[in-house]
VEXDREN-2710 file (C-alpha; in Angstrom, 1 decimal):
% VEXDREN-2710
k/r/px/py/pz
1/UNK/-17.1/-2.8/15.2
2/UNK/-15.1/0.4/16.1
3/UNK/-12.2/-1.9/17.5
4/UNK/-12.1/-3.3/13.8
5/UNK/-10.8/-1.4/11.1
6/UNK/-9.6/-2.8/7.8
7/UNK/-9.4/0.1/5.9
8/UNK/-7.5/3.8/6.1
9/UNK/-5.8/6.5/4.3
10/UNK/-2.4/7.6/5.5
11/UNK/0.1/10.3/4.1
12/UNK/3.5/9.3/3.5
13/UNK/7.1/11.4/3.6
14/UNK/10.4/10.4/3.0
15/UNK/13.0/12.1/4.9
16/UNK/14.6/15.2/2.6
17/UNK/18.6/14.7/1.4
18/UNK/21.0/16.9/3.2
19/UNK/22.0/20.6/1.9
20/UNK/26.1/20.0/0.6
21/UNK/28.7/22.3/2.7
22/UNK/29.8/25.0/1.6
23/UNK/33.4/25.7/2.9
24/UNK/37.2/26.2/2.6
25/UNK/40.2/24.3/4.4
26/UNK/41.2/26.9/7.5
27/UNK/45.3/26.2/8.6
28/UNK/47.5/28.0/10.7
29/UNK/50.1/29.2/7.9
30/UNK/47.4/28.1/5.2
31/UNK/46.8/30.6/3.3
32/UNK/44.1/29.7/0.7
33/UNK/43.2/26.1/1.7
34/UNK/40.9/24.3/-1.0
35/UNK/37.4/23.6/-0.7
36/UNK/36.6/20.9/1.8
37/UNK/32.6/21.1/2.1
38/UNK/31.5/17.7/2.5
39/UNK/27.7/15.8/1.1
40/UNK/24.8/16.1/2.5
41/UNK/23.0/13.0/4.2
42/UNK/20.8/11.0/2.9
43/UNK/17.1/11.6/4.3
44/UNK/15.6/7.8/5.7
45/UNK/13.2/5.8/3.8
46/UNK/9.7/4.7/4.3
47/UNK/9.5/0.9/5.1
48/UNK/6.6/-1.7/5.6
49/UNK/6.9/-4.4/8.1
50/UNK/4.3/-7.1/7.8
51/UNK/3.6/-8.0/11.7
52/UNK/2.0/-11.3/12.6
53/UNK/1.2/-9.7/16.0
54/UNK/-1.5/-6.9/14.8
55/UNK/-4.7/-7.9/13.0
56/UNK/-6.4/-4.1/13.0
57/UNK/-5.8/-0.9/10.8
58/UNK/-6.8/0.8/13.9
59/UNK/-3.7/2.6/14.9
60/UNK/-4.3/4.4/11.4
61/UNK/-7.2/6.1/12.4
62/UNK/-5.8/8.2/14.7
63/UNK/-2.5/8.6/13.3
64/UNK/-2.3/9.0/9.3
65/UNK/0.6/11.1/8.8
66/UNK/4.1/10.3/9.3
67/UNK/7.8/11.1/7.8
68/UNK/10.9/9.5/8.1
69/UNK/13.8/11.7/9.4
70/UNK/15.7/14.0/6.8
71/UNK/19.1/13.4/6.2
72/UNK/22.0/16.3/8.1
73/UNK/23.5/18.9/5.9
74/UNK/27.4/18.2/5.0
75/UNK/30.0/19.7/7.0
76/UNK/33.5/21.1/6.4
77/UNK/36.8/18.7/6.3
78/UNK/34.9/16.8/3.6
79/UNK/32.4/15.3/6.7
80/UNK/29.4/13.6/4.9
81/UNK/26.1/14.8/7.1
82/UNK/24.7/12.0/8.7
83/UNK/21.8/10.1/7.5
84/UNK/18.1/10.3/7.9
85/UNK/16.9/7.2/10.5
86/UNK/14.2/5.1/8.4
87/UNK/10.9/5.1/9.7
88/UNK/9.4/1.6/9.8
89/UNK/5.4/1.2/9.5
90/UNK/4.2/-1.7/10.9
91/UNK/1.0/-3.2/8.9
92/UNK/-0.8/-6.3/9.8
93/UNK/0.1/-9.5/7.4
94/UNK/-2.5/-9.5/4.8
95/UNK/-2.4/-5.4/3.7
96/UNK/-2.8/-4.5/0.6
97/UNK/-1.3/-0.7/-0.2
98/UNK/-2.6/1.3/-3.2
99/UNK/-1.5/4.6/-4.6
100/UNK/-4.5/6.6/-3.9
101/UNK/-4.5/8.6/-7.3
102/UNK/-3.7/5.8/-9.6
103/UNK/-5.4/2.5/-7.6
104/UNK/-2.3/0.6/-8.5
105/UNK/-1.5/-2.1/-5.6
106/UNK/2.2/-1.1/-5.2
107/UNK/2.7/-3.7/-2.1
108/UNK/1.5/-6.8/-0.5
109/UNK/2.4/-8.0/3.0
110/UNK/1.7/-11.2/2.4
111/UNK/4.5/-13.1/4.6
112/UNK/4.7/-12.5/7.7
113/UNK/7.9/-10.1/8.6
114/UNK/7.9/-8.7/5.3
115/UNK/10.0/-5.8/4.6
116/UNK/9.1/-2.9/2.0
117/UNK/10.4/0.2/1.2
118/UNK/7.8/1.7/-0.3
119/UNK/9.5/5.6/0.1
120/UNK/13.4/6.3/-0.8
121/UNK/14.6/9.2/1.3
122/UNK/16.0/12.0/-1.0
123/UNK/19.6/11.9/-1.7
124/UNK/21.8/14.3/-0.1
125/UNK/23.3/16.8/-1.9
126/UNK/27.1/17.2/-3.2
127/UNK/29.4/19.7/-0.6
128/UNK/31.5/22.7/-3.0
129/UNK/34.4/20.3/-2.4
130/UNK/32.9/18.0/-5.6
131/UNK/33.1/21.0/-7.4
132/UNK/36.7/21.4/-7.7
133/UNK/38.6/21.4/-10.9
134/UNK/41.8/22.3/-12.6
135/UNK/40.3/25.5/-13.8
136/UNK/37.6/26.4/-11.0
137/UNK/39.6/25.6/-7.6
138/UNK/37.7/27.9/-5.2
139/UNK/33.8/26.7/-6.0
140/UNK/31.4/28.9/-3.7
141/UNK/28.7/26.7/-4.0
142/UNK/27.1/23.2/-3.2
143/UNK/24.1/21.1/-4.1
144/UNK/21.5/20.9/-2.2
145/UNK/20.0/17.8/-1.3
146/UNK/16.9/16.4/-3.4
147/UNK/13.3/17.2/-1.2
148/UNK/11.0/14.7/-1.1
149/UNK/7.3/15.1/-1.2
150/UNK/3.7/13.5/0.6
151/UNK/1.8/10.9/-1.1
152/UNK/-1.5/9.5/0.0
153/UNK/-1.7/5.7/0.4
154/UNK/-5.0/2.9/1.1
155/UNK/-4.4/0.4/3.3
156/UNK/-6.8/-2.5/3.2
157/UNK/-6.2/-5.4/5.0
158/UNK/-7.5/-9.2/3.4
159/UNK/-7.7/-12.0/5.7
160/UNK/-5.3/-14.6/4.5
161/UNK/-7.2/-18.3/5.0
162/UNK/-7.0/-21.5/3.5
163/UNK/-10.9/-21.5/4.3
164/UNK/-13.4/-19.2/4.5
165/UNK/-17.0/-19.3/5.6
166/UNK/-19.5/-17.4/4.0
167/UNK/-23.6/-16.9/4.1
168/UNK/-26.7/-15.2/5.4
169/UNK/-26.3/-14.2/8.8
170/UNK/-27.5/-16.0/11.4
171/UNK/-26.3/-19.5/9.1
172/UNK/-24.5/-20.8/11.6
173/UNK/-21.0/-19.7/10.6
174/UNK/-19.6/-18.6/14.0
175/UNK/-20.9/-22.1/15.8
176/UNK/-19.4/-23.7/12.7
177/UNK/-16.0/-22.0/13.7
178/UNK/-16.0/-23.1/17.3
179/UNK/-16.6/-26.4/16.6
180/UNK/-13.7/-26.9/14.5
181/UNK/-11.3/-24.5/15.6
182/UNK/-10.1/-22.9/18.9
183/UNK/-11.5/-19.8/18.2
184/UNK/-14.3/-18.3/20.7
185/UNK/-15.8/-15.8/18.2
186/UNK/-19.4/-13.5/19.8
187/UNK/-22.4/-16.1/18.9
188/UNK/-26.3/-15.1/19.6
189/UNK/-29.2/-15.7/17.7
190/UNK/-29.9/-12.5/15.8
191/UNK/-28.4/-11.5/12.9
192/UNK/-25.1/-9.2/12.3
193/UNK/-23.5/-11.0/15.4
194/UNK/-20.6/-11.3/14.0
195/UNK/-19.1/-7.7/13.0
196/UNK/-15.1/-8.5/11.8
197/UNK/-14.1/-11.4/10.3
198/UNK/-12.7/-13.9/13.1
199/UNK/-9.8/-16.9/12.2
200/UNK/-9.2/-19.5/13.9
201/UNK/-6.8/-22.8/13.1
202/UNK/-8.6/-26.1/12.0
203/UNK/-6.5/-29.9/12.9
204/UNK/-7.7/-32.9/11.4
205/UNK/-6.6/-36.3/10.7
206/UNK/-2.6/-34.3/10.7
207/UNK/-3.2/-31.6/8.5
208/UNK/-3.8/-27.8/9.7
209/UNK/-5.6/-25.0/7.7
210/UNK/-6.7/-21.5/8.6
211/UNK/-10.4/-20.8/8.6
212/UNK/-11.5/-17.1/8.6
213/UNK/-15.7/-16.8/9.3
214/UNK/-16.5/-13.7/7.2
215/UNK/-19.7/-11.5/8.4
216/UNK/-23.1/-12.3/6.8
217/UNK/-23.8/-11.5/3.3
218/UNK/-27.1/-10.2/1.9
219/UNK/-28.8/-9.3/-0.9
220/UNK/-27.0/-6.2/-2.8
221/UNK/-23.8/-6.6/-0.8
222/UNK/-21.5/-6.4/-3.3
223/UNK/-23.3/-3.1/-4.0
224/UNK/-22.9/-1.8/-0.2
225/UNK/-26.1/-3.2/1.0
226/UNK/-25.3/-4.7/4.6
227/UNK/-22.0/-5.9/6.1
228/UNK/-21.0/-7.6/3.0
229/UNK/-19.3/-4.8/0.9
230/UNK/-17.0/-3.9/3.4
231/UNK/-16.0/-7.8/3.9
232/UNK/-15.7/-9.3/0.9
233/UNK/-12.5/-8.5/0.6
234/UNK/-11.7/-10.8/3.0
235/UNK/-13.0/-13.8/0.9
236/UNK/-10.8/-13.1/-1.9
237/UNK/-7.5/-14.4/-0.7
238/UNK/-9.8/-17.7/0.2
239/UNK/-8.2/-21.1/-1.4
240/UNK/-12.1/-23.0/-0.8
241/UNK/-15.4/-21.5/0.7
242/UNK/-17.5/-23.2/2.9
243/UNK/-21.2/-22.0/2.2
244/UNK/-22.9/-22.3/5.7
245/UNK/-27.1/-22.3/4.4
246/UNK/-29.7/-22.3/7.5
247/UNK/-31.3/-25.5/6.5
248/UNK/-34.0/-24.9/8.8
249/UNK/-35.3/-22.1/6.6
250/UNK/-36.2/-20.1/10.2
251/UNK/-38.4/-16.9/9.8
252/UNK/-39.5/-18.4/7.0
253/UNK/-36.8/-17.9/4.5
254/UNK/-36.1/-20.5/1.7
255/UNK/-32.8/-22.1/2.2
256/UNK/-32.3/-22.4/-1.4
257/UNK/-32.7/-18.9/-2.4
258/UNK/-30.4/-18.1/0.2
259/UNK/-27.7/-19.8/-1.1
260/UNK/-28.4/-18.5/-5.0
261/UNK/-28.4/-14.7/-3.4
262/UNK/-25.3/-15.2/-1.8
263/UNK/-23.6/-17.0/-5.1
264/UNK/-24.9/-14.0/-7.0
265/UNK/-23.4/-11.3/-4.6
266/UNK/-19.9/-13.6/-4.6
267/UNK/-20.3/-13.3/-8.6
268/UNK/-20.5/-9.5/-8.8
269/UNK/-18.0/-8.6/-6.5
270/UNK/-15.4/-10.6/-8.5
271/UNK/-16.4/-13.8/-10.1
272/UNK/-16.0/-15.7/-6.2
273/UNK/-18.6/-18.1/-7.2
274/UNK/-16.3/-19.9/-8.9
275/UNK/-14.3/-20.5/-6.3
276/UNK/-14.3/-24.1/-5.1
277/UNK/-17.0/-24.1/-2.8
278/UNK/-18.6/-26.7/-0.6
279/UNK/-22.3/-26.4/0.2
280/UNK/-22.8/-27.1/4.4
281/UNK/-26.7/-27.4/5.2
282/UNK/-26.2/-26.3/8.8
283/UNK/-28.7/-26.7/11.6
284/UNK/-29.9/-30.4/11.0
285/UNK/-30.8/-30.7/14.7
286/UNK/-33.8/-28.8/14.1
287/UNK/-37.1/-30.6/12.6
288/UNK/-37.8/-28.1/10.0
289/UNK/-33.9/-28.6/8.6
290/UNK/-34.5/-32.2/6.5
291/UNK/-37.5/-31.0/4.6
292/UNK/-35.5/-28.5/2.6
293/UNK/-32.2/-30.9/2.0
294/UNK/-33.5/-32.2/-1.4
295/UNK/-34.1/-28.4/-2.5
296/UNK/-31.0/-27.4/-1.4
297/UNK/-28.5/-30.5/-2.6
298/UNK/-30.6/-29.7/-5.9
299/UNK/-29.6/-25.9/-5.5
300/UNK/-25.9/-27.1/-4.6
301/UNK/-25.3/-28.6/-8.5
302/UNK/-22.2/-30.4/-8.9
303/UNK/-20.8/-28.9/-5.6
304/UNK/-20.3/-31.3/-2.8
305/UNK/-22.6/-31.2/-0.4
306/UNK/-23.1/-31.9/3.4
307/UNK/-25.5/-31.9/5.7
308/UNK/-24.4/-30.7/9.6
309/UNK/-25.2/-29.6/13.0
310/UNK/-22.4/-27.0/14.3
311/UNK/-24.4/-27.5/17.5
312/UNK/-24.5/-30.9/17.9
313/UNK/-21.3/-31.9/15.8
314/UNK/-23.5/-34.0/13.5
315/UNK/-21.5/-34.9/9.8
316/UNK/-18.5/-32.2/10.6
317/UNK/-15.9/-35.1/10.5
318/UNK/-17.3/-36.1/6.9
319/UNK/-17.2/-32.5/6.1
320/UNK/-13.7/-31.8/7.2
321/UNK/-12.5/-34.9/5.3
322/UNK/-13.5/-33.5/2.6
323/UNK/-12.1/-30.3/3.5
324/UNK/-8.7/-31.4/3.6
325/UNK/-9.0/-33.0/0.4
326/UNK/-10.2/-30.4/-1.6
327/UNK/-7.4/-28.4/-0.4
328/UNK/-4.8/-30.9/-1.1
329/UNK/-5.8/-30.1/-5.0
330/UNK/-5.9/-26.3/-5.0
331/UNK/-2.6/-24.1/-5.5
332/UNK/-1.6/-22.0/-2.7
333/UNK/-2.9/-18.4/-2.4
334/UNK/-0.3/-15.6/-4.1
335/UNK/0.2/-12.1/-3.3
336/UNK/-1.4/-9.7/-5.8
337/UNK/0.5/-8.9/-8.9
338/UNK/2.3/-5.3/-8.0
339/UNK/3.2/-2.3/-9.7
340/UNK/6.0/-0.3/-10.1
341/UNK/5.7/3.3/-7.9
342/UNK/7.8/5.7/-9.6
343/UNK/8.2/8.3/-7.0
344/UNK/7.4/12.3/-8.0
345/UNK/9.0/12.7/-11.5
346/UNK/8.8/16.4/-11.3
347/UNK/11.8/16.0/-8.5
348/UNK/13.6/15.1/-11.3
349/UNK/12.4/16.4/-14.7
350/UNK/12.1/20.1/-16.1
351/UNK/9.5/21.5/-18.1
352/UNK/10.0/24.8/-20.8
353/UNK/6.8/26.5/-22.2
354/UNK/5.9/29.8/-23.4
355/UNK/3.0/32.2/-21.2
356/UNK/0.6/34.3/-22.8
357/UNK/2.7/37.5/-21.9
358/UNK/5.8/35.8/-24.6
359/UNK/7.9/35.0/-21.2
360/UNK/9.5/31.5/-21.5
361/UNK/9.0/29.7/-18.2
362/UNK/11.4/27.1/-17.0
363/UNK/9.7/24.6/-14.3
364/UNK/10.0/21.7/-12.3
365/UNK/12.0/20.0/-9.4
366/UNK/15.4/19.8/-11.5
367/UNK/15.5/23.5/-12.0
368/UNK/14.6/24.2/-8.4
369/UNK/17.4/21.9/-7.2
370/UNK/19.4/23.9/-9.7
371/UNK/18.3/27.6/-9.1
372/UNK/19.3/26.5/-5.1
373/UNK/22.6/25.2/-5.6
374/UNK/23.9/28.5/-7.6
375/UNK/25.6/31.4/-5.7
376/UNK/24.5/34.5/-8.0
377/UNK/26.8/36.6/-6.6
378/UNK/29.8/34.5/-7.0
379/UNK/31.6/34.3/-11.1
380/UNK/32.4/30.9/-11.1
381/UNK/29.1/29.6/-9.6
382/UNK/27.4/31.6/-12.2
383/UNK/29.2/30.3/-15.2
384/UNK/28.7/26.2/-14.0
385/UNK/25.3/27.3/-13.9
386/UNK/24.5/28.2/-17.5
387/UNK/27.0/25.5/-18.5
388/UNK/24.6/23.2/-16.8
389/UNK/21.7/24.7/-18.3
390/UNK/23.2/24.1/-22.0
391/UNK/24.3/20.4/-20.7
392/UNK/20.7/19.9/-19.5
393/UNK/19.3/21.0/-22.8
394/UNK/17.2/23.8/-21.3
395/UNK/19.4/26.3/-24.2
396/UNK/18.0/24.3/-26.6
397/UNK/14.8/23.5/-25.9
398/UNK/14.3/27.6/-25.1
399/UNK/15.9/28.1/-28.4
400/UNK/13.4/25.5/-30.4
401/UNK/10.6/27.4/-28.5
402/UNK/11.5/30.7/-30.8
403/UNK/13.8/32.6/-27.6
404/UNK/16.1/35.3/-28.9
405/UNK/18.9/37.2/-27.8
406/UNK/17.3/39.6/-25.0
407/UNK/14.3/37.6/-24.1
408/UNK/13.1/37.2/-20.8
409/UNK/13.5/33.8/-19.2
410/UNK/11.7/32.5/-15.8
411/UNK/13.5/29.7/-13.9
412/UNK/12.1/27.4/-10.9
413/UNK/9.2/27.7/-8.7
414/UNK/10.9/31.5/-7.5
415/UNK/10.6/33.1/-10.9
416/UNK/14.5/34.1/-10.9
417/UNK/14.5/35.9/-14.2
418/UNK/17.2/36.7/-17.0
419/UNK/17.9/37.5/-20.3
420/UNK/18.2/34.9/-23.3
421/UNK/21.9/34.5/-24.6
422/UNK/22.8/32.4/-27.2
END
């Protein structure tokens, strides 16, 4: 089971936008060339690749941080910084990603190669060339480029099959597989054989459809009990279930009860009994199997019904008729409906507030980028600075919080502090 994982956390970074340049035209006979600092690069993004070739969230376990590359800082003669390189994440076809805080699904690689970009890499920031104007023609200061922060991310990977196989262990499922599909998946006759779900491809009469045999289910799975709560993802991207019952009733279970427990731990994880679902009475070769068929086809209720022998290949050409033909009538399976990620607001957003000392505190990403494009020692960066501020609405908003002339006032993650002036 350690070579099968289906579920990890990984952190995530996109690559940081470049610092803007900082710098002034330099000419033989030039004696105050303009500014010429070019942008910063843009840092790479995250992206997603859905890859037909991996079936395991193994490589996750041992690796769960990466970041893309951050994008080069600006250079003089109006030279933009080059960009970040993206950083592409290869997944197997089937994960589902989730925002770790929220729970929201925010991608599914449903498709095969299947692109994402689940991180944008920060912009990079504007050189002191942007900065020029009629009446400020020397600028001594840039932007820098917008940092980017980690996020936590699940990966869980669902099976995607037309057909899945579901039961008690030791039903029969894996025989069942072989015999209709050119998969060899571990059989043996104790229970918990089979330990990841195993696919294989199904041809009959023309027609082709995936079957994945998902690991025995028990009573209280849905709840952990078992294999089953860690598998029953795998039985939701399912278009039909095939419910394998031992109709031999060996070690003296009762067939029928088997297939209500099973039905009832399909029903809490997520209403998956109602499903279309085909009943298979599975080991007829053995004597005890035809003395529990009327309890069982009575158990089975409207749902069709067939008994078989994965050993001996007895009824599995009925049962794949009917296979095909239930499938005909059922829609295609459909990636899960996403949500919109909203990268880190703060990055963007400002907050004002007043402390318990009377100091109003200005916070958040904006004000940081802010606070580390201004040069404090330079006139002109200083007064684009508190023209920004009023433009932002920080003036206002400090002036609606009850600041007067003289107050103190806190800016950025640093603390930089100054006095209030209307």
């Amino acid at each position: 089971m350690a070579s099968f994982v289906d579920r990890a956390v990984i952190r995530l970074k996109a690559g940081d936008g470049g610092n803007g340049c900082v710098s002034f035209h330099r000419e033989k006979f030039v004696i105050n060339g303009g500014p010429d600092g070019g942008d910063g690069g843009k840092g790479g993004d995250i992206i997603l690749l859905a890859d037909h070739n991996l079936h395991t969230l193994m490589d996750f376990r041992y690796k769960v941080k990466y970041q893309a590359e951050n994008g080069a800082q600006g250079m003089s003669t109006r030279r933009t910084g080059k960009s970040g390189q993206d950083l592409v994440i290869k997944v197997p076809v089937g994960t589902v990603v989730r925002e770790k805080e929220s729970g929201a699904v925010v991608a599914d690689m449903f498709e095969a190669g299947q692109e994402r970009v689940l991180l944008h890499g920060g912009r990079g920031g504007h050189g002191n060339a942007r900065f020029a104007t009629p009446t400020r023609q020397a600028p001594n200061f840039a932007k820098p480029g917008i940092r980017t922060v980690w996020h936590e991310f699940i990966l869980e990977l669902r099976t995607i099959a037309d057909v899945g196989l579901v039961g008690f262990p030791n039903a029969g499922k894996s025989s069942l597989l072989s015999r209709i599909t050119a998969a060899r998946p571990k059989i043996a006759s104790y229970p918990f054989t089979t330990l990841t779900p195993n696919l294989g491809i199904a041809w009959h009469k023309g027609q082709s459809f995936a079957v994945a045999d998902i690991p025995g289910l028990i009573e209280n799975a849905s709840q952990g009990a078992g294999l089953g709560f860690a598998f029953l993802r795998h039985v939701e991207r399912t278009r039909l279930l095939l419910h394998v019952v031992d109709a031999s009733g060996q070690e003296g279970r009762d067939p029928a009860e088997d297939f209500a427990v099973v039905n009832e731990e399909l029903r809490r994880y997520g209403q998956l009994d109602a499903r279309a679902q085909i009943v298979v009475a599975n080991k007829l070769d053995l004597p005890a199997a035809a003395g529990h068929l009327d309890a069982l086809r009575a158990a089975a209720g409207e749902r069709a019904f067939f008994a078989v022998s994965a050993a001996t290949g007895e009824g599995l050409e009925a049962l794949l008729d009917a296979a095909v033909e239930t499938l005909a009538t059922l829609p295609e399976s459909q990636p899960l409906q996403e949500e919109v990620f909203f990268e880190e607001e703060r990055l963007r957003g400002w907050e004002a507030v007043v402390d318990e000392d009377g100091v109003y505190a200005v916070t958040g990403g904006s004000m940081d980028s802010l606070i580390d494009a201004v040069n404090f020692d330079d006139y002109e960066s200083m007064n684009w600075f508190h023209k920004t501020l009023r433009a932002s609405g920080v003036i206002d908003k400090l002036r609606e919080l009850g600041a007067r002339e003289g107050d103190t006032v806190r800016l950025g993650a640093d603390a930089i502090e100054f006095d209030f002036v209307e």
